[in-house]
N, C-alpha and C positions, 0 to 999 in steps of 0.2 A: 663455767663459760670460757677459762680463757685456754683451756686445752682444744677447743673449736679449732683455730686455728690448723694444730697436728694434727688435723685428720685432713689436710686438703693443701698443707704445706711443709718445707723443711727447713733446717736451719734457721737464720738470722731473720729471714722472711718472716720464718713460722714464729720468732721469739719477738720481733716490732708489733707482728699485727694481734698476735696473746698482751703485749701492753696496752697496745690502743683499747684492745674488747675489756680489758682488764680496767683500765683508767674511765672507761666510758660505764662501764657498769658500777664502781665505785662511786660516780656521780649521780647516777640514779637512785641508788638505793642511799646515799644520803640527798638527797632532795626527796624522797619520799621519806626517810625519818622525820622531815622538816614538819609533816603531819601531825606528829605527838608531843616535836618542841615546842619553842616558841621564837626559834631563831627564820629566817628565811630560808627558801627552800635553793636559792644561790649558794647561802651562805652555809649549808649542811650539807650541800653536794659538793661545795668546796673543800671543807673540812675534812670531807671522806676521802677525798680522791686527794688530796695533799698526804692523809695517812697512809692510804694504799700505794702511794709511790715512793712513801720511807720506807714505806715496811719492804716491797718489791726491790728499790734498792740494795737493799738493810742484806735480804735471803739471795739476789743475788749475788752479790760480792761474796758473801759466806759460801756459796757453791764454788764460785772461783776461785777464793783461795781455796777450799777442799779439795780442787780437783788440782794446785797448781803442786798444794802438799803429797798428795797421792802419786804424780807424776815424777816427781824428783826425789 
C-alpha cells in the first residue's frame, strides 16, 4: 500500500503521503488484530502504528546514512 502514492506522485510529496497510507493502514490492521486479542481495538491499532513508525523511522535513517556513506 504505501508504494500507492509513487505512481501518482514524486519526491517528499510522494514520501509524507506513503507515511500517512503507511501509519493509517498499520492502524487497521492492528484494530483488526484487536479481534483475536483481548486488548481493545484502540489499543492494538495503537500498538501497531506506534511499531510501524519505529520501524519506518528505524529503515529510514539507515537509507540515509547509506546513501550519505555512498556519496562521500
Amino acid at each position: 500500500m504505501p508504494i500507492i502514492p509513487f505512481f501518482f506522485l514524486s519526491g517528499y510529496p510522494a514520501v509524507i503521503t506513503a507515511a500517512i497510507v503507511s501509519i493509517i493502514a498499520h492502524f487497521l490492521v492492528g484494530a483488526g488484530k484487536s479481534l483475536v486479542t483481548v486488548r481493545t481495538w484502540w489499543q492494538s491499532g495503537l500498538e501497531m502504528t506506534v511499531v510501524g513508525v519505529i520501524e519506518g523511522a528505524i529503515t529510514y535513517g539507515l537509507g540515509f546514512l547509506g546513501s550519505m556513506l555512498i556519496h562521500h
